[in-house]
C-alpha positions in Angstrom: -61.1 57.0 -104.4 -60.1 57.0 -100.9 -62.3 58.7 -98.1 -61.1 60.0 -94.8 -62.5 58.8 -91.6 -65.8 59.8 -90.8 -66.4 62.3 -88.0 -68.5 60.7 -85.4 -71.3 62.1 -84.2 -72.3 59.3 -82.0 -74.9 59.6 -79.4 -74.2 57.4 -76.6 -78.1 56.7 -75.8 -78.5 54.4 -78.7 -74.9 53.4 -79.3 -75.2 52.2 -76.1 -78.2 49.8 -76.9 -75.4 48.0 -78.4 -72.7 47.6 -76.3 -75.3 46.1 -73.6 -76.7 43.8 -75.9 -73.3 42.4 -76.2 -72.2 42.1 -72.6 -75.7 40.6 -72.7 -74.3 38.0 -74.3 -70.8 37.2 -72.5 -72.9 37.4 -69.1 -75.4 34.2 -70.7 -71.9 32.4 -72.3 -70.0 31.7 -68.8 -66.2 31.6 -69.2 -65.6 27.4 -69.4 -68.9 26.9 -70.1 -70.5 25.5 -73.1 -73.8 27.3 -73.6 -74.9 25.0 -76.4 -75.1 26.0 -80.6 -79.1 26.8 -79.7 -78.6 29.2 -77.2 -75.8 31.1 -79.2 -78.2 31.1 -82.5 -80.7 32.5 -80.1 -78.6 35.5 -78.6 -77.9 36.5 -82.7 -81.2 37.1 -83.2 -80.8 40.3 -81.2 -79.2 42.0 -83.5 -82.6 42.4 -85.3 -83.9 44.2 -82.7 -83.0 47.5 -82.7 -83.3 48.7 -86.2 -86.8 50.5 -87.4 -88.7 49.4 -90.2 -87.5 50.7 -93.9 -90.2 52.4 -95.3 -91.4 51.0 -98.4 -89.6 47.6 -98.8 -91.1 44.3 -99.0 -89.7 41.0 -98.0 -90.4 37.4 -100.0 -89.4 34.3 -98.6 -87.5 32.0 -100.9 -86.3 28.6 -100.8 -85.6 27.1 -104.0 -82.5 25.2 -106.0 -80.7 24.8 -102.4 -80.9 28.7 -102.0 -83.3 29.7 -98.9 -83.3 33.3 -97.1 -85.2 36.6 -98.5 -85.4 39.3 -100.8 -86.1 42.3 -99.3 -86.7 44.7 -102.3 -87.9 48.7 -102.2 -91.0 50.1 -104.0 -89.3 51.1 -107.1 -85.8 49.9 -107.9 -82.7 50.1 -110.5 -81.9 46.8 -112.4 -79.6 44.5 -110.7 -79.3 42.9 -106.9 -77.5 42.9 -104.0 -76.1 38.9 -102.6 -76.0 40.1 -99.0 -74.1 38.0 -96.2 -75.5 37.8 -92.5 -72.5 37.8 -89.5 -72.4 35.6 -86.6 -68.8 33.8 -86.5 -70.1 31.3 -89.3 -71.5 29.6 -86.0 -74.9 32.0 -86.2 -77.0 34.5 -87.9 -79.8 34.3 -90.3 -81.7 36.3 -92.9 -84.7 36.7 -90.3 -82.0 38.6 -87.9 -80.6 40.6 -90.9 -84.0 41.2 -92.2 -84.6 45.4 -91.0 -81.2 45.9 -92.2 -81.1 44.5 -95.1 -84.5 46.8 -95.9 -82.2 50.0 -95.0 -79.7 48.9 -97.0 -81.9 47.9 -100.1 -83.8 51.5 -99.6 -80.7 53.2 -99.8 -79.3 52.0 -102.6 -82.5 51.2 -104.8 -81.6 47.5 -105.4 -83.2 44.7 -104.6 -81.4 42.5 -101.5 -81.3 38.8 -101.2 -80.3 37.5 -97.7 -79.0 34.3 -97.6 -79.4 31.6 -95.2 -76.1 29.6 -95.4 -74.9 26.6 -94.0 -73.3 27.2 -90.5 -70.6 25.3 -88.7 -69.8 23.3 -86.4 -72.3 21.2 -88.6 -71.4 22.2 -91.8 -67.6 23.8 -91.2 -66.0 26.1 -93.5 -66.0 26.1 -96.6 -69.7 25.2 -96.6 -70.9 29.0 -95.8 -68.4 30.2 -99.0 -69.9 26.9 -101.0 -73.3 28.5 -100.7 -72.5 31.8 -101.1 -70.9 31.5 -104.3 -74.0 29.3 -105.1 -76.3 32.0 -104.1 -74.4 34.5 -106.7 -74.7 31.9 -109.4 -78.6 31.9 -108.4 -79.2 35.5 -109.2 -76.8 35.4 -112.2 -79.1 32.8 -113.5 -82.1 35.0 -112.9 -80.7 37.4 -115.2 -78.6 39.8 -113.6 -75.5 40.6 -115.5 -72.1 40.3 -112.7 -71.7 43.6 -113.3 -74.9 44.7 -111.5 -75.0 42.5 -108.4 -72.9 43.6 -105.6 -72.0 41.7 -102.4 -72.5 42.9 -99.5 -72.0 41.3 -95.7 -71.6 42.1 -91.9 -69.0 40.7 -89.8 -68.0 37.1 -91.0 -70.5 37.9 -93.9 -68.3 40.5 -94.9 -66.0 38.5 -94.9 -67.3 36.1 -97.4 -68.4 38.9 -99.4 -65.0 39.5 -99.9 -64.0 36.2 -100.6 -66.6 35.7 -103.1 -65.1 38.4 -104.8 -62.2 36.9 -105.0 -62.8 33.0 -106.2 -64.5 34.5 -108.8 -61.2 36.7 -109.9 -59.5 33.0 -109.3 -62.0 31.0 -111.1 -61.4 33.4 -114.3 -65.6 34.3 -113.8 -67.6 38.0 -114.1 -66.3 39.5 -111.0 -69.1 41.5 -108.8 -69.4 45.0 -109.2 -68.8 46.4 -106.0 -68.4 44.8 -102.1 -69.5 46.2 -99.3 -68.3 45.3 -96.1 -69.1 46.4 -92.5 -67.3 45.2 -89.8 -65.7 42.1 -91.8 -64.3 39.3 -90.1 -60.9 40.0 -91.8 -58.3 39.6 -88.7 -59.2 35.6 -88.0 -56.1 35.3 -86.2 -56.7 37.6 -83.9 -53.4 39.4 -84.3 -54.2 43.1 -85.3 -52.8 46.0 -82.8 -56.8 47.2 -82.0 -56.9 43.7 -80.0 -55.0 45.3 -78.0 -55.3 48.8 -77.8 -59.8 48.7 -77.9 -59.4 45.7 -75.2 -61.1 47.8 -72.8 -64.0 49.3 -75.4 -65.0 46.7 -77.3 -67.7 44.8 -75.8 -68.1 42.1 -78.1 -64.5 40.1 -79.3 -61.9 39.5 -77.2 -58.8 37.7 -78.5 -59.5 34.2 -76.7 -62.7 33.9 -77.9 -61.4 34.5 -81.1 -59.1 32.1 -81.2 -61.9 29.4 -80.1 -63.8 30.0 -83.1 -61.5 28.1 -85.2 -62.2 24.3 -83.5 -66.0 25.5 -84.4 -65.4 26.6 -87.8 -62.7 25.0 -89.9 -63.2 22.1 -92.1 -60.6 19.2 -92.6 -57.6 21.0 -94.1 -58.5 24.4 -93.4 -56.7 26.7 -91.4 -57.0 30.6 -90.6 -54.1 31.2 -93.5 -56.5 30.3 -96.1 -56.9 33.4 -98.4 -60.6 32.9 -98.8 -61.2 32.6 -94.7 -58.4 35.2 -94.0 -58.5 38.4 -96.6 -55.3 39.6 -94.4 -53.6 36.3 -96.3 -55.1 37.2 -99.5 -53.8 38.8 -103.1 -56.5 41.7 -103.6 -54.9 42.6 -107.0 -58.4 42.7 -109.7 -60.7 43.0 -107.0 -63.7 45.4 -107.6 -64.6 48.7 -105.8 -64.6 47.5 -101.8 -66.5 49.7 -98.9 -65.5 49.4 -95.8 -67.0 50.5 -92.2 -65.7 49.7 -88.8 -66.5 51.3 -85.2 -63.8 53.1 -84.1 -63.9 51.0 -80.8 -63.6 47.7 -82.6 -61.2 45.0 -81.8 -61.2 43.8 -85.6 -60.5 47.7 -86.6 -57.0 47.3 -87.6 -57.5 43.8 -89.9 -59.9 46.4 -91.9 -57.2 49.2 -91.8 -54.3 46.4 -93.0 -57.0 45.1 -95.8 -57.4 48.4 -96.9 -54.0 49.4 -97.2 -52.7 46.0 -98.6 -55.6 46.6 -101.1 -54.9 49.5 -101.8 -51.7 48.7 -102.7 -52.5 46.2 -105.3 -54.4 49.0 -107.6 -58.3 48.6 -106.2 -60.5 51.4 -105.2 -61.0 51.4 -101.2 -63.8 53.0 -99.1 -62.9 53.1 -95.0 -64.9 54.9 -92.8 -64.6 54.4 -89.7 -66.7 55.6 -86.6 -65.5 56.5 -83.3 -67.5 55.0 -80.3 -69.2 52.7 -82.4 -69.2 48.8 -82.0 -69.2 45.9 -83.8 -72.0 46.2 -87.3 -73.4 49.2 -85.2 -75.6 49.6 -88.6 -77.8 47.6 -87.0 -79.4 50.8 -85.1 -80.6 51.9 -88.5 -83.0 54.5 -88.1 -82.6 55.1 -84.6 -78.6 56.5 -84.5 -77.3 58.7 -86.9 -73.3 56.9 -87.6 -75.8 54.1 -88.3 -77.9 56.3 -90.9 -74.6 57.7 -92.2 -73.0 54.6 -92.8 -75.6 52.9 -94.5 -76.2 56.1 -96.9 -72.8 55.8 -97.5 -73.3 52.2 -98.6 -76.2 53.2 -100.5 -74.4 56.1 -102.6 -71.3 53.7 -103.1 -73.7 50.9 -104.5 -75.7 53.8 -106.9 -72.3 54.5 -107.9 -71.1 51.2 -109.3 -73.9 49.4 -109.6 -75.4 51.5 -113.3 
């Protein structure tokens, strides 16, 4: 099934929240500057800021087998589980940040959430976030939960590597996920989608350059930003499972999710795109404070309910 565009309905008061936070940011990293791995791990954890408090959900702290980050799981909840992966370039993020979402997201679609903590790069370049991700599935496999019923879920350069997940386990001949759900997903690594160019002046967050500086952080000896499992754009989608995806309508990464779609679409799997004008990069995280935000992650929720049974 594929949805139109969402209507916005955006209310520039709290959509705004965002865009600042993120000029925030470029004003602390100055151009030619480096402002240091701690500094950018620090500005991330912003992002946790704004979203309210899910109502009923506990959090557990977990750090076993290799696997640390934290369930966040709602008063009562279906069988299965949600593998959700945090944004932040590969370079930052954490399950602390991605914590109130994460609740809103495990509220909505009555599954418990695990939020990883991966490795990040430059330290540990890529592949060693997809290495633990695909770990971190195996982990809740091994706790019981059938493929079938865990979805993968991610933000930005989580999404991502939700996506990929998805597909080294098609590659590896393993129990695919039941359902991904993406928002915002770092799809368009090269920085070469039309939106780059014609939401230059709206988004406030990635700019083409900047981009293109990520890769000397991220990649690992004998990667590059063709690689199918970094680059989705470079990928064969064909046996993929159902895929949500949700973008900001003034998002410089809008048109890798549009070509996704369509290339996915094109290989026989069942695409969600909603898309939400005035909206920035993962504006879910003003859950329960802006209502594209509430939308969106109902949206999530009611996809997940849907094909995760």
């Amino acid at each position: 099934m594929t949805l139109n565009p969402a209507t916005t309905r955006t209310q520039v008061p709290t959509a705004q929240k965002l865009g600042d936070l993120y000029r925030y940011w470029a004003r602390r990293q100055t151009p030619g500057d480096d402002p240091g791995m701690d500094l950018l791990r620090d500005l991330y954890l912003g992002w946790g800021q704004f979203a309210t408090e899910a109502e009923d959900v506990s959090f557990k702290t977990v750090d076993e087998d290799g696997i640390r980050g934290l369930w966040a799981k709602p008063g009562p909840h279906r069988p299965g589980a949600v593998l959700y992966l945090h944004g932040g370039g590969y370079i930052g993020g954490s399950a602390e940040g991605h914590r109130k979402l994460a609740a809103h997201i495990a509220q909505a679609a009555g599954l418990p959430v695990f939020v990883l903590d991966y490795r990040l790069a430059p330290e540990h370049p890529y592949p060693a976030a997809l290495e633990d991700s695909l770990a971190a599935y195996e982990w809740i496999l091994a706790k019981g939960a059938p493929a079938e019923r865990v979805a993968v879920v991610g933000d930005s350069a989580g999404g991502a590597l939700a996506t990929a997940v998805a597909l080294h386990r098609r590659d590896a001949g393993l129990p695919r996920p039941g359902a991904v759900a993406t928002m915002s997903p770092f799809y368009d690594v090269e920085a070469k989608g039309r939106t780059f160019e014609t939401n230059a002046g709206r988004d406030a967050l990635a700019e083409k350059s900047a981009v293109g500086g990520l890769h000397a952080l991220i990649l690992g000896e004998g990667i590059t930003a063709e690689d199918p499992y970094l680059n989705a754009l470079k990928s064969d989608p064909a046996g993929l499972p159902p895929v949500h995806i949700a973008f900001g309508g003034d998002e410089a990464l809008l048109s890798g999710g549009q070509d996704f779609a369509e290339l996915a679409r094109g290989k026989g799997v069942e695409v969600e795109l909603e898309v939400y004008e005035g909206q920035q990069h993962v504006f879910q995280f003003l859950a329960g404070s802006d209502p594209d935000a509430d939308d969106s992650i109902a949206k999530i929720g009611a996809f997940l309910k849907r094909h995760i049974q």
